[in-house]
N, C-alpha and C positions, 0 to 999 in steps of 0.2 A: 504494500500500500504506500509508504514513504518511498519507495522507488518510483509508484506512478505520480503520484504527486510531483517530487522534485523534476522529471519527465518533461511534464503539462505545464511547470513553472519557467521551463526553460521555453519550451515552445511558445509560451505567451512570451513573455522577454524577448524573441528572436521577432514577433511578428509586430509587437507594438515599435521595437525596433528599425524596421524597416518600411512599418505605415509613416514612422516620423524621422526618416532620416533626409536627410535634405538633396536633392538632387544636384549632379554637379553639372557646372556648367562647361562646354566646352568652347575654348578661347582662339581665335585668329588674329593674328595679325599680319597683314600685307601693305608692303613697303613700293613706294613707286610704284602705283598706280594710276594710270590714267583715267579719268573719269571722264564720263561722259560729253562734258564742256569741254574740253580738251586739257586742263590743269592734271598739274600731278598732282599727291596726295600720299596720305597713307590712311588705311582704313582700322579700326580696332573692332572687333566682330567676336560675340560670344551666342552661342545655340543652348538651349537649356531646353531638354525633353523631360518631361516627369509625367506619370498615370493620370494629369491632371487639364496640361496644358504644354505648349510647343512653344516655344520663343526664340526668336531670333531678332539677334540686337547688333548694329553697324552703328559706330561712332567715325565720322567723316573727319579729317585732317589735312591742313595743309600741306604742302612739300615741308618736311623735317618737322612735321606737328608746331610751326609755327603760329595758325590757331583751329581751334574747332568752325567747321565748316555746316555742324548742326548731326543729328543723328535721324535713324529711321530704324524703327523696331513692329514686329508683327506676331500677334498671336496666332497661329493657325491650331484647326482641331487634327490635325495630321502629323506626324512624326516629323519633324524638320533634317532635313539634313545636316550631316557632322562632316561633310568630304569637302574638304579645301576648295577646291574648284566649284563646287558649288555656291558654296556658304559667299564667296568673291563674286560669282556671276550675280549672285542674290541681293549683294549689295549693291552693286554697281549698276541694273534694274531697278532697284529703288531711289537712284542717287534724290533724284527730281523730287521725289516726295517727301526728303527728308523733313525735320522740323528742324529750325534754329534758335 
């Protein structure tokens, strides 16, 4: 009985565990990039998937992050891409709609 118990105590521990663990986010950074205007830049881009919600976030910069050019981030209900070449084309589609 103290063996099923200790058992079921671990199992709960492992699942409240993972209903509150935080998700991580995954980070990009791309360096001289041209953007759509024709300016370089660099872009700072993180994806963050969790059971919950998709996010992908593009922070815009000038050539050598001399300043913020404004960002653009989107909730999808879809799993976002984590593949570099994506997550770059994804930004750089969005250039136009960022916020400042």
């Amino acid at each position: 009985m103290r063996q099923l118990l200790i058992s079921m105590g671990v199992v709960v521990a492992m699942l409240v565990f993972a209903a509150g663990a935080p998700a991580k986010a995954t980070k990009f950074t791309f360096n001289d990039v041209t953007y759509p205007d024709g300016t370089t830049g660099e872009i700072e881009a993180s994806v963050k998937n969790t059971n919950k919600s998709h996010l992908t976030y593009c922070g815009n910069f000038s050539d050598d992050y001399a300043e913020s050019l404004g960002y653009y981030q989107e909730q999808a209900e879809t799993t976002a891409s984590t593949d570099p070449e994506q997550v770059r084309a994804f930004c750089l589609e969005h250039f136009d709609e960022r916020f400042q």
